[in-house]
N, C-alpha and C positions, 0 to 999 in steps of 0.2 A: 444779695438778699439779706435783708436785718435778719439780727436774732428771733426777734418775736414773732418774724412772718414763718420764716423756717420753721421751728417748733409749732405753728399752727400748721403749716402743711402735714410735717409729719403727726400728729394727733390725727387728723380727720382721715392719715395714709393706714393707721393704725385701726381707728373704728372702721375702716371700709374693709379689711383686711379681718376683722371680726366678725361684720356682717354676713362677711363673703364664707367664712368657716362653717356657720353657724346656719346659711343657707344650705351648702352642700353636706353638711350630717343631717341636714333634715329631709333633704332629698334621698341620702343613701338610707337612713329609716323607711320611708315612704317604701322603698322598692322591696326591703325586706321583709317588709310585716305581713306579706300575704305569700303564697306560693301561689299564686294566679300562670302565670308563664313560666315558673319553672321543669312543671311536669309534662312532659307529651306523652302520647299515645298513641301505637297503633295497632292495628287488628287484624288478624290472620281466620279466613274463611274456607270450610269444604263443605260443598254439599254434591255427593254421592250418590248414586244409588247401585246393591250389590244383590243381586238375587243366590237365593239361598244352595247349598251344591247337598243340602242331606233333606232330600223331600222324599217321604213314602207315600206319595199324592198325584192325580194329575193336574192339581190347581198351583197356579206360581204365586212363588212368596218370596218377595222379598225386604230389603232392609234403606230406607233411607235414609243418612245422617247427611243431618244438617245444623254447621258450628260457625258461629261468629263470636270470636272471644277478643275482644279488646283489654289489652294490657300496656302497664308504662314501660314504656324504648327509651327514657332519659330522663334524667335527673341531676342535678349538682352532688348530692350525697352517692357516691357509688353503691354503700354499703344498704343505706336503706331504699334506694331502688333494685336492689337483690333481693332484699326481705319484701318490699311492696309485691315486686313480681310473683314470689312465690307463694305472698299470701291473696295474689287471683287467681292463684295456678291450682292453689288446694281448694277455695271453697266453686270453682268451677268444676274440679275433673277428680276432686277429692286430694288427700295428703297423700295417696300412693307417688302424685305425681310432682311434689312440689318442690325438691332438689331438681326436678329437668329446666332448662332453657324455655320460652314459651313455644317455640316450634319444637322443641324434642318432646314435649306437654303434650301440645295435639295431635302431631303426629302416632305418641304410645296409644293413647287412648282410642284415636281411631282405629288403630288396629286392631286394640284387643277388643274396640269393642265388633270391629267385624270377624272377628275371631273368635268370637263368643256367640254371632248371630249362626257363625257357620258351623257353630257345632251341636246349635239346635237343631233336634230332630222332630219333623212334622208329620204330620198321617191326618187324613178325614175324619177317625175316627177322635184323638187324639184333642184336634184343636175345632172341631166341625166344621170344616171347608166347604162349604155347599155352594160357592160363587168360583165358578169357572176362570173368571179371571181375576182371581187372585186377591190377595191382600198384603199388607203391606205393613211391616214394622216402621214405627217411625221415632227417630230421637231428634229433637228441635232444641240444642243448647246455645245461649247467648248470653251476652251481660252488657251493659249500659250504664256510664256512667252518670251520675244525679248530680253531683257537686264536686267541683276541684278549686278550693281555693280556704283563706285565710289557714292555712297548715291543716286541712282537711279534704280529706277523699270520701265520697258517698258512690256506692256501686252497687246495681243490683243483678242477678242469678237468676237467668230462667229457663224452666225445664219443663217440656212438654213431651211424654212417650205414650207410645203405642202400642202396644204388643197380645193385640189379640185381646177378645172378650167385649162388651158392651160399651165401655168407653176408652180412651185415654185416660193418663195426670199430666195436671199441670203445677208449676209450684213456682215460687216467687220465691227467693231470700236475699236479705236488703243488709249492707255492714257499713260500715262510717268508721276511717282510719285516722286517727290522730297524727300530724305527720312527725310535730314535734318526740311523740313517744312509740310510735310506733306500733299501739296499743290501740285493740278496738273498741269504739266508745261504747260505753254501757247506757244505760236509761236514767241510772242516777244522775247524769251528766248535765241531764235537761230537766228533772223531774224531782228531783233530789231523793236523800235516803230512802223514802217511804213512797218510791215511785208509783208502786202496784195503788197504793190507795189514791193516791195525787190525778192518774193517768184512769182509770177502770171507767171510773164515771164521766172523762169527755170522751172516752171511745165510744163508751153505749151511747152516749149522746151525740155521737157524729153517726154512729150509722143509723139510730132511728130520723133522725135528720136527711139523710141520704136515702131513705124508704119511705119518706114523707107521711111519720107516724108519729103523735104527740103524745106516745105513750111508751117508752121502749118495750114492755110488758108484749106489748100487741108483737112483737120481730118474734117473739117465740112459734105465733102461730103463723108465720111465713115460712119458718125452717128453720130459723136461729136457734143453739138450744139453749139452754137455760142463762137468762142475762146476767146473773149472778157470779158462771162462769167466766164470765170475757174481761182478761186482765192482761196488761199488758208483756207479749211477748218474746222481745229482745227481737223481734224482727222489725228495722225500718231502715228507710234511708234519710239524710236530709238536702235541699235545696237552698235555695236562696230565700224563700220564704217559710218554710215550716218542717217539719216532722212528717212524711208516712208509714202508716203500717202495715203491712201485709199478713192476712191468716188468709191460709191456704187450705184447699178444697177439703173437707170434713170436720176442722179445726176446731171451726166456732157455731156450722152450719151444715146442712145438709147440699150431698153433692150438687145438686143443681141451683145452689146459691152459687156457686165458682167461690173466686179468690175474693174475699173482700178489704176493700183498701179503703183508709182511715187517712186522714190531711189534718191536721191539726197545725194550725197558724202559730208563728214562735210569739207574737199577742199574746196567746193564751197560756204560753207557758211560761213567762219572764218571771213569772212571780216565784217560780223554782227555781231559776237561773242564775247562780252567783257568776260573782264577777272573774275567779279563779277557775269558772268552767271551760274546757276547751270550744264549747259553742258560745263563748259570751258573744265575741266579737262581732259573730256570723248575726245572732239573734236582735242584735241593738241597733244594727245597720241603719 
């Protein structure tokens, strides 16, 4: 082989050897820029039911719980799927319980909370029993994840009881975990500094939209109360397409409005959205 051919093989052995570099950092990029497959989950479920042993009644009462809590089982980072765990562990079952494992979580809570049904005491006169067969406490806790990916978690809380009187609550609460910091995302995030003024007026103006009203004015005499009030509440989740909000039963409206929940398109927020936000990435998709 001449000189000249040599040297030109090794050049073009050189640039494919370059290529070939510069393809495989762009591929180990690609994998790392979202946490899409790195987190799993799984969920541990009771539903019970334990009738009461302190009745000064002849009508029966008892307690049904019922828990479906999904939580993350794995992670690359050990440390922050210990911090992840235990911050589903508090806003599901509160902070009393969020140094325990998630089965040692469910399991405390279950107990005390039928340990606390059992040490209700009942009477006819008390709680007015007038139905023969009985009635029934009920706890309906669960949570749902919304979003897991580009280094964020979206998850919502929800809580339905019973306990005697004219109706149940229910209640909705929505949190969005930054994975990089570990920190839960606030509204300035998406909204910037002066979120309350940025957000107030597409809220009112999603839910008079959603009550097929073209005047928000008018939501007052449906139940809403004053639109003046409704600003935004650090309660949401997000998705792949947008922001919800949840205000929960008396919040912004009278009880038999229920929960009302607000979708606002991330369209409509870019214009708050820098590029150093931890939702740029999700919002520009």
């Amino acid at each position: 082989m001449t000189y000249k051919l040599m040297k030109k093989v090794i050049n073009r052995y050189i640039v494919l050897n370059i290529m070939l570099l510069f393809f495989c950092a762009s591929c180990n990029w690609n994998k790392t820029k979202t946490a899409d497959d790195t987190i799993s989950f799984d969920t541990i479920r009771i539903d019970e039911v334990h009738p009461s042993e302190n009745i000064n009644s002849n009508v029966n009462i008892s307690c049904h719980l019922n828990i479906s809590f999904i939580y993350p089982d794995s992670y690359s980072d050990v440390d922050k799927l210990h911090k992840l765990q235990s911050a589903f562990i508090e806003r599901m079952f509160s902070m009393k319980y969020a140094g325990l494992s998630p089965r040692q979580a469910v399991d405390s809570f279950r107990t005390q909370y039928i340990k606390d049904f059992q040490g209700e005491k009942f009477s006819d006169e008390d709680y007015d029993l007038e139905d023969e067969s009985g009635f029934q406490y009920h706890l309906d806790l669960k949570n749902e994840i919304t979003y897991n990916g580009n280094n964020l978690i979206s998850f919502l809380v929800e809580n339905e009881i019973f306990e005697g009187g004219a109706h149940g609550a229910h209640s909705i609460c929505g949190y969005v975990i930054d994975l990089n910091t570990g920190e839960y995302i606030t509204e300035d995030s998406f909204a910037g500094t002066d979120y309350k003024k940025n957000l107030s007026e597409i809220i009112v103006k999603k839910i008079a939209e959603a009550n097929k009203v073209s005047d928000p004015k008018q939501l007052e005499d449906m139940g809403y109360n004053n639109i003046d009030d409704i600003v935004p509440n650090g309660n949401f989740t997000i998705d792949a397409e947008g922001i919800t909000y949840y205000f929960n039963e008396y919040e912004i409206a009278s009880y038999f409005i229920g929960i009302t929940k607000v979708f606002i398109p991330y369209e409509e927020l870019n214009i708050f959205i820098t590029d150093d936000n931890p939702i740029a990435a999700l919002a520009k998709l």
